[in-house]
Backbone as CSV, one residue per row, in Angstrom:
resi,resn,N_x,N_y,N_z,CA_x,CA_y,CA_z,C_x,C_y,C_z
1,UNK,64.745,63.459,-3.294,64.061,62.503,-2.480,64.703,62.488,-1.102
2,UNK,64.467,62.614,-0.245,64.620,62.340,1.416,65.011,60.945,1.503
3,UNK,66.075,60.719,2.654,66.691,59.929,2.977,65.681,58.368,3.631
4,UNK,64.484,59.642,3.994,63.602,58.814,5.319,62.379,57.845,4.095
5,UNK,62.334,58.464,3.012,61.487,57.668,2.123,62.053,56.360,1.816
6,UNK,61.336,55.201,1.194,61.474,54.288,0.573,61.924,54.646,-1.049
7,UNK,62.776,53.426,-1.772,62.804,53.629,-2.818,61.856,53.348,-3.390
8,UNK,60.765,54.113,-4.035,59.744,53.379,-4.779,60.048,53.560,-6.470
9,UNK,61.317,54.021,-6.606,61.434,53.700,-7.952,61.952,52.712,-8.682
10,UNK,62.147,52.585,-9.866,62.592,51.105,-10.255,63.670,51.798,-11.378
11,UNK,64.413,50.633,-11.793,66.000,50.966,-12.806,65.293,51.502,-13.822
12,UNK,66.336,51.787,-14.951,65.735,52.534,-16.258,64.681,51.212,-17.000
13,UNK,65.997,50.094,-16.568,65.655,49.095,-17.449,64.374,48.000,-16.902
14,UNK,64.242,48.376,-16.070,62.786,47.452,-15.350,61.370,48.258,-15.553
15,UNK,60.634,48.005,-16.001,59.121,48.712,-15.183,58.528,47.800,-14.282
16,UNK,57.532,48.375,-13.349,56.530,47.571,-12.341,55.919,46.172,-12.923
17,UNK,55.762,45.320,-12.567,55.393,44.206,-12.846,53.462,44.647,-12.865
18,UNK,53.076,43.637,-13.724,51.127,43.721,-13.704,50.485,44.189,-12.185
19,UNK,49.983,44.801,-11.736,49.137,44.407,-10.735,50.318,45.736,-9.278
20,UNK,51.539,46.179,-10.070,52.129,47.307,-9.075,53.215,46.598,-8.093
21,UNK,53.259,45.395,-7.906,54.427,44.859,-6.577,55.639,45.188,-7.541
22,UNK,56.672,45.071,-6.462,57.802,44.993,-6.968,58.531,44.016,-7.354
23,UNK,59.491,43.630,-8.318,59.992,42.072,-8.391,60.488,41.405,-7.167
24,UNK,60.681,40.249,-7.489,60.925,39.329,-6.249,62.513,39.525,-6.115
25,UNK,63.297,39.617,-7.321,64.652,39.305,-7.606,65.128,40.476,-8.756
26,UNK,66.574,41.287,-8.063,66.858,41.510,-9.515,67.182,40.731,-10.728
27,UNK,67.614,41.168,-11.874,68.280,40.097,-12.723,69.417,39.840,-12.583
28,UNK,70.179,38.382,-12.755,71.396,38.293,-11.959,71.338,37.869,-10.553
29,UNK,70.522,38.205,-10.091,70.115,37.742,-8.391,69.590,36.042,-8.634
30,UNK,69.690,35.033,-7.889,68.826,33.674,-7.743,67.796,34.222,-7.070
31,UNK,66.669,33.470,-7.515,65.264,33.748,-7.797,64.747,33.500,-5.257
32,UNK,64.149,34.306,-5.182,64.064,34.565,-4.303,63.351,33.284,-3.689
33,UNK,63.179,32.351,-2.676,62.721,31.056,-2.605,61.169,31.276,-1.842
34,UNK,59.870,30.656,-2.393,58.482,30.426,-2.121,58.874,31.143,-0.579
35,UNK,57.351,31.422,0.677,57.201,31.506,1.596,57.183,29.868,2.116
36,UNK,57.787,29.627,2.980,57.682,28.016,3.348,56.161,28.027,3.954
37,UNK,55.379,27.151,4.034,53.990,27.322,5.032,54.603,26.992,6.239
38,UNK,53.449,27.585,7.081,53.911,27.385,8.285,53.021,26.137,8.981
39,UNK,53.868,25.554,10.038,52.855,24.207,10.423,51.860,24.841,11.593
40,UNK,50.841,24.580,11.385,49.752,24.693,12.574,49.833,25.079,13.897
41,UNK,50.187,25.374,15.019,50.091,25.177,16.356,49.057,24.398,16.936
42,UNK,49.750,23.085,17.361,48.811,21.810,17.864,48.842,21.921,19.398
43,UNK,47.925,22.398,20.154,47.765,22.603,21.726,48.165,21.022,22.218
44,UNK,49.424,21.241,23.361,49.477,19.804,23.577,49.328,19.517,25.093
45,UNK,49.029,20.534,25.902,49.199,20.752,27.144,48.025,19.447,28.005
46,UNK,47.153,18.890,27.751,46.497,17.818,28.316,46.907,16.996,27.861
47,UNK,47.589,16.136,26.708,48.379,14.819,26.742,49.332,14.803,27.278
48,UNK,50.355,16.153,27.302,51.553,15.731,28.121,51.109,15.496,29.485
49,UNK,50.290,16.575,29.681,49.952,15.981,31.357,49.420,15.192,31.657
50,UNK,48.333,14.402,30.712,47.808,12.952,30.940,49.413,11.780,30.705
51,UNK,50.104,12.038,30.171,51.419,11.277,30.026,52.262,11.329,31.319
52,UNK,52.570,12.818,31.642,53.330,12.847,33.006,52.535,12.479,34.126
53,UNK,51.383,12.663,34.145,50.461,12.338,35.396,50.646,10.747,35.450
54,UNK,50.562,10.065,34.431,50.051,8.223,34.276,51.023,8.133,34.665
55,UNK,52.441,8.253,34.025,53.930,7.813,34.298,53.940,7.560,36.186
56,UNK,53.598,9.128,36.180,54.035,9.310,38.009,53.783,8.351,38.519
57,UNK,51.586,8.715,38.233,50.588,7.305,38.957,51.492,5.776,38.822
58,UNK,51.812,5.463,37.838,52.910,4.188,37.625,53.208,3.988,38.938
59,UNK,54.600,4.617,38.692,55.421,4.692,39.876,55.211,4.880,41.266
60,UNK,54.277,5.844,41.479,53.294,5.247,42.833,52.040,4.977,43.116
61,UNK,52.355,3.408,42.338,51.304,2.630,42.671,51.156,2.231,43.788
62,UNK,52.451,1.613,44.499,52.338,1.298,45.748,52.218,2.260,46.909
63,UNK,51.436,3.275,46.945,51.582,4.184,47.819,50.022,4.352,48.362
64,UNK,49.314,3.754,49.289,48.015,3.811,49.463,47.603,5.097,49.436
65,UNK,46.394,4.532,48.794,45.078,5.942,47.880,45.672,6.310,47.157
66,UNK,47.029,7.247,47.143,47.371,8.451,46.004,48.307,7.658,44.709
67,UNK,48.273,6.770,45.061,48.959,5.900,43.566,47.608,5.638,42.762
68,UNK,46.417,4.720,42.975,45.738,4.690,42.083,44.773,6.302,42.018
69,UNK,44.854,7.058,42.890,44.137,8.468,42.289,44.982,9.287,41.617
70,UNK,46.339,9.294,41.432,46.718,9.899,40.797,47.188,8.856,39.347
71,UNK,47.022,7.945,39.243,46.838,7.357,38.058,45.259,7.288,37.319
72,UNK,44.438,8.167,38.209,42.898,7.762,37.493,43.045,9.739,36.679
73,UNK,43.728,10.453,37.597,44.127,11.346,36.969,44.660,11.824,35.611
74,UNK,45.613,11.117,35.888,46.692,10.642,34.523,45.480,10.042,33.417
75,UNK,44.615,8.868,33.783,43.748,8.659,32.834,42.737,9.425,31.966
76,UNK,42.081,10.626,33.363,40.865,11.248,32.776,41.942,12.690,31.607
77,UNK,43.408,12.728,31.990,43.703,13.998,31.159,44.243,13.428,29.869
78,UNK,44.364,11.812,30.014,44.759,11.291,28.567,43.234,11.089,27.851
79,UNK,42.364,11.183,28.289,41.239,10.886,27.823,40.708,12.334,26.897
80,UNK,40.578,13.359,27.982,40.279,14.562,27.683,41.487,15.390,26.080
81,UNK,42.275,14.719,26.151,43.255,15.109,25.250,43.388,13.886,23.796
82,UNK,42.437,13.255,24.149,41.868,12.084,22.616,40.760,13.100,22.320
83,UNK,39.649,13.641,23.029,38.207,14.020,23.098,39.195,15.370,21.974
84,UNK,39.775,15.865,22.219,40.117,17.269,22.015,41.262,17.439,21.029
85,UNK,41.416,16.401,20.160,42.256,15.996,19.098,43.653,16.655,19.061
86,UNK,44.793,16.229,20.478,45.788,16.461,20.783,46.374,15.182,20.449
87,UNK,47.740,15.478,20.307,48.708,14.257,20.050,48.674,13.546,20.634
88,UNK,48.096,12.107,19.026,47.698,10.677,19.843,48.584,9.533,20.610
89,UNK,49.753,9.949,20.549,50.687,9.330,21.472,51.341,9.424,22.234
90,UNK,51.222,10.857,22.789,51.025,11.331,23.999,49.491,11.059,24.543
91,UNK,48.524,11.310,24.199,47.370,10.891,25.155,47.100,9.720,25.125
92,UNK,47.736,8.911,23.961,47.460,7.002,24.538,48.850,6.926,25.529
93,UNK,49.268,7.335,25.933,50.291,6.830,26.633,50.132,7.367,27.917
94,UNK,49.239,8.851,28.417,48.377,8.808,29.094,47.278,8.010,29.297
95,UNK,47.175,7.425,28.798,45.509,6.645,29.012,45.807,4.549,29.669
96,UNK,47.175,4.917,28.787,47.733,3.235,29.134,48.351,3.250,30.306
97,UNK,49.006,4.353,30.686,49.965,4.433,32.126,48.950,4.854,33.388
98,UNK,47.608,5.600,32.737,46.749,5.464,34.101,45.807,4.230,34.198
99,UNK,45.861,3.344,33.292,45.264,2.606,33.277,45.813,1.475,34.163
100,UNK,47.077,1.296,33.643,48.069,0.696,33.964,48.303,0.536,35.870
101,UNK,48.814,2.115,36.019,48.936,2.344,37.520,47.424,2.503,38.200
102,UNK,46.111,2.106,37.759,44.879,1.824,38.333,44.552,0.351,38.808
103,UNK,45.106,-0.377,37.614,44.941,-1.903,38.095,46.101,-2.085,39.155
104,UNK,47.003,-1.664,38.438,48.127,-2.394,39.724,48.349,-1.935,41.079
105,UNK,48.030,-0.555,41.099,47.214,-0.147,42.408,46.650,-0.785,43.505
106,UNK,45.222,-0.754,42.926,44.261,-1.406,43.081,44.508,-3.073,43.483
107,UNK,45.030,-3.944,42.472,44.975,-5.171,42.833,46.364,-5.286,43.662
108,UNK,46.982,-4.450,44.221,48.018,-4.593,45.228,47.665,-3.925,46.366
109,UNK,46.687,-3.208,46.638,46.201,-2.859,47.820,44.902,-3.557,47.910
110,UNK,44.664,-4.739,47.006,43.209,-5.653,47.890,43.867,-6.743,47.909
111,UNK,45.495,-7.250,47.821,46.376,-8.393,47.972,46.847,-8.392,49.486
112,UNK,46.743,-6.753,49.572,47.472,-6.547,51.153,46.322,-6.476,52.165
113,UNK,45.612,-6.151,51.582,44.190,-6.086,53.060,43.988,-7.408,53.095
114,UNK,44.079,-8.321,51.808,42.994,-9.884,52.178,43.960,-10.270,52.956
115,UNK,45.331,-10.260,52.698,46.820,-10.854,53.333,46.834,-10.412,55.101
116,UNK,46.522,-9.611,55.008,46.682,-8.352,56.655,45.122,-9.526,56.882
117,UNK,43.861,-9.367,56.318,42.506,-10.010,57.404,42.713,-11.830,57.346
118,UNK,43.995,-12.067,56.661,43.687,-13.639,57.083,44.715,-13.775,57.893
119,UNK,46.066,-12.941,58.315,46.374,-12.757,59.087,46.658,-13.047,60.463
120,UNK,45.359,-11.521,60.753,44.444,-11.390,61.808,43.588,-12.511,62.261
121,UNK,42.973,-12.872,61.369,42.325,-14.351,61.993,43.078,-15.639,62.287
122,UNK,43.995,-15.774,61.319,45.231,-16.506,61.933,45.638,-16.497,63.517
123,UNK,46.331,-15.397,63.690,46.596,-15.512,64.614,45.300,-15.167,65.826
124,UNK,44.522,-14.430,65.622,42.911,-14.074,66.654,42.555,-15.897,67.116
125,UNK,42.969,-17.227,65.962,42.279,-18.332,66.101,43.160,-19.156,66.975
126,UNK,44.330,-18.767,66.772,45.463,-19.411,67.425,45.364,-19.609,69.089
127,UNK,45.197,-21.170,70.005,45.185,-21.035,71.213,45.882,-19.929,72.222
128,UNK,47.361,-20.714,72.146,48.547,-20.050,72.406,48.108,-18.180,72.491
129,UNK,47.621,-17.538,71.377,47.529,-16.271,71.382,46.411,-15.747,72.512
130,UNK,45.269,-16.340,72.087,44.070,-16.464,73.224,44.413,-16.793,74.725
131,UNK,45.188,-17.575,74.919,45.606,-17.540,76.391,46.422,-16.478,76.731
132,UNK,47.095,-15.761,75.975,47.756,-15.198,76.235,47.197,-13.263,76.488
133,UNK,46.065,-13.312,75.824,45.304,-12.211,75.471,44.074,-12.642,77.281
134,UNK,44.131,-13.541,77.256,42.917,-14.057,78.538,43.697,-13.851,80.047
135,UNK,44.945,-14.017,80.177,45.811,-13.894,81.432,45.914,-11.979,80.817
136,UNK,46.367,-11.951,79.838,46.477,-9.825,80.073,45.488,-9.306,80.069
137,UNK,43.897,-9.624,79.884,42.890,-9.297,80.582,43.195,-9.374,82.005
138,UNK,43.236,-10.657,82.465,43.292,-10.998,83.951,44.095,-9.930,84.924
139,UNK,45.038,-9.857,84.350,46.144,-8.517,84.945,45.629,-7.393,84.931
140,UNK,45.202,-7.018,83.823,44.642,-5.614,83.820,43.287,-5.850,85.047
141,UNK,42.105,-6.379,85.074,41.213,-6.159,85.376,41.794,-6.479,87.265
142,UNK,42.846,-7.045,87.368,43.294,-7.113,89.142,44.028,-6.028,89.071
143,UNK,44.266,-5.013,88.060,44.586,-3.859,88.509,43.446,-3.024,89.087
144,UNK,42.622,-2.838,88.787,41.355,-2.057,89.132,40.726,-2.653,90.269
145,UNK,40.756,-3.582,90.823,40.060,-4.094,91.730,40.520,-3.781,93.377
C-alpha cells in the first residue's frame, strides 16, 4: 500500500459497521462526543445601527435639525430591524432612543423659538428701546442728507 493512500482497512478483530462507515471510536477509546449543532447566523446589522444611531440622536438632541434627524434615523433602522426579525433588544432600544431623542429634540427647539419670539416682542414693545431705535434712524437718515 502507498504511503499517499488512506487506511481503508480495519483490525483483524473489527469488521465495517452496517451501511460501510467506519467506527466512531476504537475499543478502549471514550466514545467520540455527538456533532454539537450549530446556532443559526442571526443578521444583526440594522438593530445595532438603529441602537447606535438613537443613542447618538440622544445625545444630540440639542443640536438644531441634526439631533432630531438623526434620532428619526435611529428610529426608522430600529423599526426596519423589528420588520426583519433581528434582535429584539437591540431594535427596541433603537426605536426608544429615537423616539426618545425626537421628542426631546423637538420640544426643546419649539421652547427656544417661543422663548427667542416673546423675547423679541418684549423688548420690540419696550419704550426706552423704541426711542432708542427712532433717534438711530434719525442719525442714519442725517447721514444721507
Amino acid at each position: 500500500m502507498s504511503d499517499n493512500q488512506p487506511n481503508t482497512e480495519f483490525p483483524p478483530h473489527r469488521s465495517p459497521p452496517p451501511g460501510g462507515f467506519p467506527p466512531l471510536a476504537e475499543p478502549g477509546l471514550p466514545p467520540v462526543p455527538p456533532p454539537q449543532a450549530t446556532v443559526p447566523f442571526v443578521p444583526k446589522g440594522f438593530a445595532i445601527t438603529g441602537m447606535v444611531v438613537g443613542i447618538v440622536g440622544v445625545v444630540m438632541f440639542f443640536v438644531p435639525f441634526w439631533g432630531p434627524i438623526v434620532s428619526l434615523i435611529g428610529l426608522i433602522f430600529g423599526i426596519v430591524a423589528t420588520v426583519k426579525k433581528q434582535p429584539r433588544g437591540l431594535s427596541l432600544t433603537g426605536i426608544i432612543t429615537g423616539s426618545v431623542g425626537i421628542v426631546i429634540g423637538l420640544a426643546l427647539w419649539i421652547w427656544i423659538f417661543v422663548w427667542a419670539a416673546q423675547t423679541v416682542q418684549e423688548v420690540a414693545n419696550d419704550p426706552a428701546v423704541q426711542q432708542q431705535i427712532e433717534e438711530q434712524l434719525e442719525r442714519e437718515a442725517a447721514q444721507f442728507e
